[in-house]
N, C-alpha and C positions, 0 to 999 in steps of 0.2 A: 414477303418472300425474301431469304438470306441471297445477299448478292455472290456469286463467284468470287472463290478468291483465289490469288497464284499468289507462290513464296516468290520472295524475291530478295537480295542481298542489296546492302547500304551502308556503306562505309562512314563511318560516322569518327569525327577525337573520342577517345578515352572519357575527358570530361564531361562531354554533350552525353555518351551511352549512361554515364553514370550517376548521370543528373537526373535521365528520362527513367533510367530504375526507381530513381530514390522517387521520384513524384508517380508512375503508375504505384509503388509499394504502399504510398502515401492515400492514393484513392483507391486501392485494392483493385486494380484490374492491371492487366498484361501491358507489357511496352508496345508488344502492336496495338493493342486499342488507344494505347494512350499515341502512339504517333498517327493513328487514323482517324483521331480524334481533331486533330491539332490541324494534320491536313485537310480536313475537311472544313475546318474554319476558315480556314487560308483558302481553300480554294474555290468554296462556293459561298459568295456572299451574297445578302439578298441585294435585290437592284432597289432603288431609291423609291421605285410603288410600291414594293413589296415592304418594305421596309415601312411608309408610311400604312398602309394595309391594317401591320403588325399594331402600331401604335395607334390606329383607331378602333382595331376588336380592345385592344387593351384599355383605354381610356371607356368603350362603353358611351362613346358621342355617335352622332347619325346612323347608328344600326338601325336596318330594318327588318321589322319583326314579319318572319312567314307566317302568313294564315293555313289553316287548316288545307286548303285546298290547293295552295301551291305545295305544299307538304307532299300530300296524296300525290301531285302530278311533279314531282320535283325534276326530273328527268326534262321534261318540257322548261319549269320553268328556267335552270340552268340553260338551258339552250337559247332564252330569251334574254338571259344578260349581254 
Protein backbone atom coordinates (compact mmCIF):
# COMPACT_ATOMS: atom_id res chain seq x y z
CA UNK A 1 0.00 0.00 0.00
CA UNK A 2 1.46 3.48 -1.47
CA UNK A 3 2.06 5.70 1.51
CA UNK A 4 0.36 9.43 1.44
CA UNK A 5 2.18 11.93 0.17
CA UNK A 6 2.00 15.91 0.72
CA UNK A 7 4.17 18.42 -1.51
CA UNK A 8 6.15 20.35 0.40
CA UNK A 9 8.92 23.12 -0.38
CA UNK A 10 12.89 23.08 0.47
CA UNK A 11 15.14 25.43 0.10
CA UNK A 12 18.08 23.98 -1.00
CA UNK A 13 22.09 26.02 -2.67
CA UNK A 14 21.93 25.99 -6.30
CA UNK A 15 24.86 23.54 -6.20
CA UNK A 16 23.26 20.77 -3.74
CA UNK A 17 19.65 21.18 -6.39
CA UNK A 18 22.09 20.63 -9.20
CA UNK A 19 24.00 17.83 -7.96
CA UNK A 20 20.72 15.97 -6.80
CA UNK A 21 19.38 16.44 -10.79
CA UNK A 22 22.55 15.32 -12.31
CA UNK A 23 22.48 11.95 -9.93
CA UNK A 24 18.46 11.21 -10.09
CA UNK A 25 19.26 11.75 -14.20
CA UNK A 26 22.05 9.55 -13.53
CA UNK A 27 19.73 6.66 -12.02
CA UNK A 28 16.68 7.62 -14.04
CA UNK A 29 14.26 8.44 -11.52
CA UNK A 30 12.84 11.88 -10.20
CA UNK A 31 14.76 14.22 -7.46
CA UNK A 32 11.93 13.41 -5.03
CA UNK A 33 12.62 9.86 -5.13
CA UNK A 34 16.14 10.39 -5.09
CA UNK A 35 15.88 12.71 -1.85
CA UNK A 36 13.37 10.02 -0.32
CA UNK A 37 15.56 7.86 -1.08
CA UNK A 38 18.48 9.33 0.77
CA UNK A 39 16.10 10.34 3.67
CA UNK A 40 15.22 7.31 4.24
CA UNK A 41 18.67 5.94 4.69
CA UNK A 42 19.35 8.64 7.05
CA UNK A 43 16.54 8.23 8.84
CA UNK A 44 15.71 4.80 9.51
CA UNK A 45 18.50 2.69 10.26
CA UNK A 46 18.35 -0.90 11.33
CA UNK A 47 19.14 -1.28 15.10
CA UNK A 48 22.20 -3.42 15.91
CA UNK A 49 19.72 -7.06 16.11
CA UNK A 50 18.37 -6.06 13.18
CA UNK A 51 21.32 -5.60 11.65
CA UNK A 52 22.96 -8.68 12.95
CA UNK A 53 19.50 -10.72 11.91
CA UNK A 54 20.35 -9.36 8.25
CA UNK A 55 23.88 -10.81 8.33
CA UNK A 56 22.79 -14.22 9.65
CA UNK A 57 19.77 -14.89 6.77
CA UNK A 58 22.88 -13.68 4.68
CA UNK A 59 25.72 -15.83 5.77
CA UNK A 60 23.03 -19.02 5.71
CA UNK A 61 24.63 -20.06 9.48
CA UNK A 62 22.12 -21.28 12.30
CA UNK A 63 18.88 -20.98 10.29
CA UNK A 64 16.20 -23.18 11.18
CA UNK A 65 14.50 -24.99 8.76
CA UNK A 66 10.38 -25.05 9.10
CA UNK A 67 8.75 -28.49 8.90
CA UNK A 68 5.80 -29.14 7.18
CA UNK A 69 3.55 -28.63 9.98
CA UNK A 70 4.74 -25.35 11.45
CA UNK A 71 4.26 -24.39 7.79
CA UNK A 72 0.56 -25.33 7.92
CA UNK A 73 0.25 -23.74 11.39
CA UNK A 74 2.57 -20.83 10.87
CA UNK A 75 0.37 -18.29 12.42
CA UNK A 76 0.63 -20.23 15.80
CA UNK A 77 4.11 -20.91 15.27
CA UNK A 78 5.10 -17.04 15.02
CA UNK A 79 3.31 -16.48 18.11
CA UNK A 80 5.66 -18.98 19.83
CA UNK A 81 8.81 -17.13 19.03
Amino acid sequence: MEATRTNTTVSLPDYMLADLNAEARRKGITVSRLIEDRLEESMYQPNAETLAAIEECRSGVELEELTHEQIEHFEEYVASL
